[in-house]
C-alpha positions as CSV (number, residue, x, y, z in Angstrom):
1,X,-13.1,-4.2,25.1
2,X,-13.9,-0.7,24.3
3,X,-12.1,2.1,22.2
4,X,-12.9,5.8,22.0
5,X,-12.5,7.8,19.4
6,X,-11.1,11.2,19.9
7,X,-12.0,14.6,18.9
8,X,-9.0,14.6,16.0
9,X,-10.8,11.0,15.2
10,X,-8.4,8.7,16.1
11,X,-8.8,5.4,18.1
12,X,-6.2,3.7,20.1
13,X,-6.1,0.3,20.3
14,X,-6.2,-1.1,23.7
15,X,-3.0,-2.4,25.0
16,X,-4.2,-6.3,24.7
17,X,-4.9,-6.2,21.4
18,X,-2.0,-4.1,20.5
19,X,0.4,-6.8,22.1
20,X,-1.2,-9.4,19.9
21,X,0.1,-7.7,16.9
22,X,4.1,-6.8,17.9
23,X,6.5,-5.6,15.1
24,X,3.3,-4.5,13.5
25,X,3.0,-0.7,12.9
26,X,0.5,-0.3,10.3
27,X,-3.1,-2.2,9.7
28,X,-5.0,-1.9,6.9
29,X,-8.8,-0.6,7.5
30,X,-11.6,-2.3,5.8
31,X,-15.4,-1.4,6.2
32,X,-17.3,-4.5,5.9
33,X,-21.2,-4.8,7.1
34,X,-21.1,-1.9,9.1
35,X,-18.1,-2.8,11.2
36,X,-14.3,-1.8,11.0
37,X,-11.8,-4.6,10.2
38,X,-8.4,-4.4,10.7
39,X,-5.2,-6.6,9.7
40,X,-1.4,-6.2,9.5
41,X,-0.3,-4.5,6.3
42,X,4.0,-4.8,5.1
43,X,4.9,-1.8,4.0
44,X,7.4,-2.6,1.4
45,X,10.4,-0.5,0.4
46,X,10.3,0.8,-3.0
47,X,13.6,-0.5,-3.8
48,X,12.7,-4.2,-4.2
49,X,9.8,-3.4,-6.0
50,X,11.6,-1.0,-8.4
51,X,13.7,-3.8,-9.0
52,X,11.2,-6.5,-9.4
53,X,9.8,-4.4,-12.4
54,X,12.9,-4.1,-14.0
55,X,13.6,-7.4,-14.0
56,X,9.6,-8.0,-15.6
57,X,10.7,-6.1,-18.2
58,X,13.8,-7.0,-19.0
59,X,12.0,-10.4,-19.0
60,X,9.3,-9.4,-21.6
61,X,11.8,-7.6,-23.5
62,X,10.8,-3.9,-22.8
63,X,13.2,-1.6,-22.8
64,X,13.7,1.9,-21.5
65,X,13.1,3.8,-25.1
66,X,10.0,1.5,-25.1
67,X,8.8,3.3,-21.9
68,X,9.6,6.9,-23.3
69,X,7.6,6.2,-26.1
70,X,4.8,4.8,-24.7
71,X,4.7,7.9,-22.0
72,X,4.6,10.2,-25.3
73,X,2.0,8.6,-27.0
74,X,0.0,8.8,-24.0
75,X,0.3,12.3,-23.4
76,X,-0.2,13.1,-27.0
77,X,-3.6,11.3,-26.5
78,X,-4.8,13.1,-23.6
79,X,-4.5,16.7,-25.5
């Protein structure tokens, strides 16, 4: 099967391939000896991941004054 890319650079995928994939609306693009790979990417909410990191730290005992510290010493560091 062939694809063209268009003058704005873009490439649509032909409609067989594209029904292989359904639910799936982003890929993730890899270069890898000189050809393009694609494969389904899950974009996750940030929500659950927000969450998931609290929940690390209130596992490793950080807590938020821990945070505001560390983000003050850093900038002090970077002047």
């Amino acid at each position: 099967m062939l694809a063209k890319k268009t003058s704005k650079n873009q490439i649509t995928l032909p409609k067989k391939i594209a029904e292989s994939f359904p639910g799936v609306e982003y890929f993730d693009i890899q270069i890898e000896n000189d050809k393009i790979l694609l494969a389904p990417a899950k974009i996750l909410p940030a929500g659950p991941t927000l969450e998931r990191v609290r929940e690390k730290m209130k596992q490793l005992g950080i807590a938020e004054r821990d945070v505001s510290e560390a983000v003050r010493w850093a900038r002090r560091q970077g002047k």
